[in-house]
N, C-alpha and C positions, 0 to 999 in steps of 0.2 A: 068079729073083731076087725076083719081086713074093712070093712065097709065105713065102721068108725073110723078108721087111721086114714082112710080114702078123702072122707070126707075133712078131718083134721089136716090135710094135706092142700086141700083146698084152700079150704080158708086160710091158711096161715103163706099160699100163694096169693091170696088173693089180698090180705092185707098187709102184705109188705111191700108193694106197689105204693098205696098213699102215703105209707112212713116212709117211703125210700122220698119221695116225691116233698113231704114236708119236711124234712130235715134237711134234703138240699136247700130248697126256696129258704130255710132258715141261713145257711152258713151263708148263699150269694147275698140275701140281703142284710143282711147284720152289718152293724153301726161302727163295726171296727175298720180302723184303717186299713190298707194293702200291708201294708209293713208287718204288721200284727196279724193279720189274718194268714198271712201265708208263711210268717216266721213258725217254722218247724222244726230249725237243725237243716238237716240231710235232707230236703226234699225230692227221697226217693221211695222206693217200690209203688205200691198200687196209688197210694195219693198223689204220688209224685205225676206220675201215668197221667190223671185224670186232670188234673192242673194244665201238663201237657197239651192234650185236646180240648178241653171247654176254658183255661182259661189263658191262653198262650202268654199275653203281653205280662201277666202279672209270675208268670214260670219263667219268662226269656229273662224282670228283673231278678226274681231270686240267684238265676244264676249268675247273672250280672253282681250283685250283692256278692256271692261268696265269692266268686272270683276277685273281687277288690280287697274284700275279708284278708284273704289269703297271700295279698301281694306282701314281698318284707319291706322294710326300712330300707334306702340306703344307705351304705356302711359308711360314717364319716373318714375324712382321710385322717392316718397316723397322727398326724402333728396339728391338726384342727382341735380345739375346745369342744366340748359341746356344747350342744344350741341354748340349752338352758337347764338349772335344776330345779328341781320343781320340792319340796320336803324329800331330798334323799335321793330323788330319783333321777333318771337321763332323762331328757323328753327332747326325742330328736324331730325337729318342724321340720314337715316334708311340701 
């Protein structure tokens, strides 16, 4: 029985090397834009990592992207209108 699981151990090393291998070359060359490809949310733990090292410039925008995400409005003065309503809404042009 150990000789079977032996050899099951093998193989199942041996063939996750070309799956690991074609499903990369799949996600780098695929038709989707950077935006879309690397749009995740949270671009963290392990994929986050891996972004990091192989693919810098498109990890330095993601952060770039949420750190703009994340900026607020700012706060019109007391006695200023607002910019504009849009059906109901504020919509403050920044």
């Amino acid at each position: 029985m150990s000789e079977v699981m032996g050899w099951m151990t093998l193989a199942l090393a041996l063939a996750l090397g070309p799956i690991l291998l074609v499903s990369g070359m799949m996600h780098t060359f695929s038709r989707k834009p950077v935006e879309e490809k690397y749009d995740r949310g949270a671009s963290g733990g392990l994929g986050g990592a891996f972004d990091a090292v192989w693919s810098p410039t498109a990890h330095e925008a993601g952060q770039e992207r949420d750190r703009q995400t994340r900026r607020t409005a700012p706060a019109p003065s007391p006695g200023d209108p607002p910019s504009r309503i849009d059906g109901g809404r504020i919509v403050l042009d920044i």
